[in-house]
N, C-alpha and C positions, 0 to 999 in steps of 0.2 A: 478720257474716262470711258472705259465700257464694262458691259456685265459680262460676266463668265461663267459660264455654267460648271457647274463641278462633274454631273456627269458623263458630259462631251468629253470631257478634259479625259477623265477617266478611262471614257472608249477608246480613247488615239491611244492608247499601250498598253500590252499585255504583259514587258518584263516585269520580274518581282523584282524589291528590293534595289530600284533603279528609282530613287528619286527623280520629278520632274517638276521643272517651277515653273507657276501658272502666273505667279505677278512681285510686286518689288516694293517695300514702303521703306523708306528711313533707311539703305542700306538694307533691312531683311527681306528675306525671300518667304513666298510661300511656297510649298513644295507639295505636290501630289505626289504616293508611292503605295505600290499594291503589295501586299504582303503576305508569305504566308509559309508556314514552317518558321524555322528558328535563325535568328544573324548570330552574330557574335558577340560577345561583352567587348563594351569599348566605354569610353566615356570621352568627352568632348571639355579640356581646359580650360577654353577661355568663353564659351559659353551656352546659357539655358538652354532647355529644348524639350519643344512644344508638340507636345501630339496630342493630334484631334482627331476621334475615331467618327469615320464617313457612315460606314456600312460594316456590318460584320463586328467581329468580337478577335481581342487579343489580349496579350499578358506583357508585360513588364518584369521581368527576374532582375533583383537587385542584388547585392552581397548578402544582405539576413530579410529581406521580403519578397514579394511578387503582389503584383498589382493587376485585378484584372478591369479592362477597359471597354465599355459597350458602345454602339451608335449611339452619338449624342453626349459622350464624355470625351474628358479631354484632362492629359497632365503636364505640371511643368519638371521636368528632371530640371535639378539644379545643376551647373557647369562641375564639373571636377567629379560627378557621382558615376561610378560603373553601373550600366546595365546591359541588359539582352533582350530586346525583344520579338515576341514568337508569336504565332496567333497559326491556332490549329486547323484552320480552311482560309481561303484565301478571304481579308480585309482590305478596305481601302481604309488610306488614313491622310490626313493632312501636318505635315511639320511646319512651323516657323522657326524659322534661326536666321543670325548674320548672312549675305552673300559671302561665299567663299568657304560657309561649313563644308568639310568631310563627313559625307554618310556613317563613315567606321570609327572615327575621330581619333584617337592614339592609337585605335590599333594598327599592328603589321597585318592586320587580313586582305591580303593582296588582289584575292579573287572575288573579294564581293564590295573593295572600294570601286566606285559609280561617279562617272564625270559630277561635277558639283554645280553647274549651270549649265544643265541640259533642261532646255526652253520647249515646251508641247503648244 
């Protein structure tokens, strides 16, 4: 057992949109990722996925909504739902999902799938 600071974690990288996982429970991952502009719409099949806004502010684009997110909130996208999301100056945020999630999850976006246990 140790503590982890989220900030620290934070410092060690500057890529955007590069998941990195900070620790491991029951098979899932926690994952730190900085973000900012827009990814792609994708949705993930086989499962939920959790985002936890650290710092900063972002959006969630859905098929008929958009969801906006501030420090201190946090949503579960249900498995199977497409979304996109963007946040218009750079946000940190925290995912949980299974070890082994894809960033992009069904999509073919070839240039912004991100090793999926890259360890900081």
């Amino acid at each position: 057992m140790k503590v982890l600071n989220l900030q620290d974690k934070f410092a060690k990288f500057s890529d955007l949109w590069s998941p990195k996982v900070i620790a491991e429970m029951n098979n899932y991952q926690f994952k730190l990722v900085k973000i900012n502009n827009e990814f792609t719409f994708h949705k993930h099949l086989e499962t939920d996925e959790v985002f936890i806004v650290i710092e900063g502010e972002m959006f969630i684009e859905f098929t008929d909504s958009t969801v906006n997110l501030q420090a201190g909130e946090m949503i579960v996208v249900p498995k199977g739902t497409e979304h996109k999301p963007y946040a218009p100056n750079e946000c940190k945020i925290m995912l949980v999902e299974p070890k082994g999630t894809v960033n992009t999850g069904d999509s073919v976006d070839i240039d912004r799938t991100t090793p999926n246990d890259d360890w900081i």
